[in-house]
C-alpha positions as CSV (number, residue, x, y, z in Angstrom):
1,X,-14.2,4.3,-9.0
2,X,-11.3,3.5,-10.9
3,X,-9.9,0.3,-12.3
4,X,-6.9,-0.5,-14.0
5,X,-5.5,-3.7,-16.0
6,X,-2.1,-4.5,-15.1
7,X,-0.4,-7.3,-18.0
8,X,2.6,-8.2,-15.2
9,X,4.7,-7.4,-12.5
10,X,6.5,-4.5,-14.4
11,X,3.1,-3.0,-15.1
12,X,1.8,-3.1,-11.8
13,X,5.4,-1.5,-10.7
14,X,4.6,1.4,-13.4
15,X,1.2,2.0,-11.8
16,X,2.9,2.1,-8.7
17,X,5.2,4.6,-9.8
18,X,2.0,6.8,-11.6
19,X,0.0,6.7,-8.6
20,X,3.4,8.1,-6.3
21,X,2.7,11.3,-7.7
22,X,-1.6,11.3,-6.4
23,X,0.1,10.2,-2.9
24,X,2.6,12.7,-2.1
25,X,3.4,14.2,-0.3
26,X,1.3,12.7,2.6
27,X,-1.2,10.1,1.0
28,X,-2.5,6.8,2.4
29,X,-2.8,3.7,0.2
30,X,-4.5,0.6,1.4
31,X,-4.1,-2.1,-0.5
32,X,-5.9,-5.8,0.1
33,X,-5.8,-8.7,-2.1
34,X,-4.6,-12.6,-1.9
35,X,-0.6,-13.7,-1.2
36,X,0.7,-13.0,-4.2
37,X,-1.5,-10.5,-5.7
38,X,1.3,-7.9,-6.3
39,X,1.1,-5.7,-3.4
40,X,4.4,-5.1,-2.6
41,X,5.4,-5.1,-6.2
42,X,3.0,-2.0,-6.0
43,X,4.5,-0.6,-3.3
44,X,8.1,-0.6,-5.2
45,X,6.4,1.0,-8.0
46,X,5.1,4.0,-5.4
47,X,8.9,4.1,-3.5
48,X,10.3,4.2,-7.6
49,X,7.8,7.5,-7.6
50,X,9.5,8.9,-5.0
51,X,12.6,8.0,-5.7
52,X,13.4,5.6,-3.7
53,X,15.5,2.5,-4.8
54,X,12.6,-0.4,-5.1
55,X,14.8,-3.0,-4.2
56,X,15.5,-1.8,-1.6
57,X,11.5,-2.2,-0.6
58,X,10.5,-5.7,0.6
59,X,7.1,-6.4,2.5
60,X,8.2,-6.4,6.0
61,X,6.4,-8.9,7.0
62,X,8.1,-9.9,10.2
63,X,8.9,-6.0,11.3
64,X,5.4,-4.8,10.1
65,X,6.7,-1.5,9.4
66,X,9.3,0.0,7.6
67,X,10.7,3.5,6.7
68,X,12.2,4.7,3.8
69,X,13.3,8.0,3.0
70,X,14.2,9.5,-0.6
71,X,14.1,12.8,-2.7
72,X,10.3,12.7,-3.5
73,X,9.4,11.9,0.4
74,X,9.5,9.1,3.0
75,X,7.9,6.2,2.6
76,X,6.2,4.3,5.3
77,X,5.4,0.7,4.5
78,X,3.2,-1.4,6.6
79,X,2.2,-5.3,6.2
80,X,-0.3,-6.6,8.9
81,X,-0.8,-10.0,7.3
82,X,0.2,-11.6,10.7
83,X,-1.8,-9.4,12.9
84,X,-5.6,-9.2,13.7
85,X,-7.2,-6.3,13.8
86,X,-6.8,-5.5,17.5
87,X,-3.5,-6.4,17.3
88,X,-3.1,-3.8,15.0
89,X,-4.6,-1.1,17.5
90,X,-2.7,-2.0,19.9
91,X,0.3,-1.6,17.8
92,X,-0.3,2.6,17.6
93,X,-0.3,2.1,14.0
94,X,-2.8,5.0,13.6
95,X,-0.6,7.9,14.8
96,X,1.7,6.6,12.0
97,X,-0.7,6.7,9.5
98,X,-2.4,9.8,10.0
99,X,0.6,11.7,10.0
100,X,3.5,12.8,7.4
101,X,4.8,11.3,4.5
102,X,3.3,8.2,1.9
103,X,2.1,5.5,3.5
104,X,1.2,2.3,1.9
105,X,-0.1,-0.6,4.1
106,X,-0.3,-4.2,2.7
107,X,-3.7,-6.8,3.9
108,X,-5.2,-2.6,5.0
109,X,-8.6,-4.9,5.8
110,X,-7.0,-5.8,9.1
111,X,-6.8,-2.0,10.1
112,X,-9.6,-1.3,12.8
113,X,-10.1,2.2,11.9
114,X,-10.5,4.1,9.0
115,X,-8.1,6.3,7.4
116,X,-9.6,9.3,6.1
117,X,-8.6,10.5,2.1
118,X,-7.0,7.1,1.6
119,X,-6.6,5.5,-1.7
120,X,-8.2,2.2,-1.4
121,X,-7.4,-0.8,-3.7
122,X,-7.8,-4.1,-3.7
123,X,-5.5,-6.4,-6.5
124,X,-7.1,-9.5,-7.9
125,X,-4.3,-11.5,-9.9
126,X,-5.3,-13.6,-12.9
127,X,-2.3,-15.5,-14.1
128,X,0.7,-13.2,-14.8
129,X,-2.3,-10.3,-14.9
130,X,-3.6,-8.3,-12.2
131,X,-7.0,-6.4,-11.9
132,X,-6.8,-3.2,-9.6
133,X,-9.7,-1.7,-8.5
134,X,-10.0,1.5,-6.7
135,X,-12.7,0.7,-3.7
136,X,-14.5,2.6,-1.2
137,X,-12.2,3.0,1.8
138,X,-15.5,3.8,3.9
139,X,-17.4,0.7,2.5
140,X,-14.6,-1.3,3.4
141,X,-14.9,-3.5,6.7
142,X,-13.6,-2.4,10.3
């Protein structure tokens, strides 16, 4: 398994961008860690890959999925912080995921059902630093 060192938020943002390339056209990447670990700043990173603006990529939160579309592919970006994991079933979330285009799913231990090939990390901050570590989607909780 893989690990990386990130030194801050632009870092994390460039591995984002490095890993765009592994994930497209139609990769998964499920990413857990604590508020604040630098998901979404990951995710930007990923939409930057794809060329997508990265502002324009905020964790969504409240609409728990959103789409965007650029040169290198769409982008579908989910965040299921608020939902437990049969809410998340219930949601048809899995069609979504299993079909085209990147997807990259924030707090992915609420999903109740694996998604097969997916890039699995999990982002442990320390300070301004972050350790990502690739994990074992399969290993991982459903």
């Amino acid at each position: 398994m893989r690990s990386w060192r990130t030194a801050d938020a632009g870092a994390t943002h460039e591995l984002g961008r490095i890993l765009a390339r592994e994930l497209a056209p139609d990769g998964a990447l499920l990413l857990s860690g604590e508020l604040g670990a630098g998901k979404t700043v990951l995710v930007q990173g990923v939409a930057a890959g794809l060329g997508i603006d990265p502002a324009s990529v905020q964790s969504p939160t409240f609409t728990l999925q959103a789409i965007h579309g650029g040169p290198g592919g769409e982008l579908l970006h989910f965040d299921l912080y608020r939902l437990a994991p049969e809410e998340v079933a219930a949601a048809g979330f899995e069609e979504s995921l299993l079909g085209p285009g990147v997807k990259a799913v924030e707090w992915a231990e609420r999903l109740p059902f694996r998604v097969p090939g997916a890039l699995a990390l999990r982002i442990v901050r320390d300070g301004d630093a972050r350790r990502i570590e690739e994990i074992d989607p399969a290993a991982a909780p459903v």
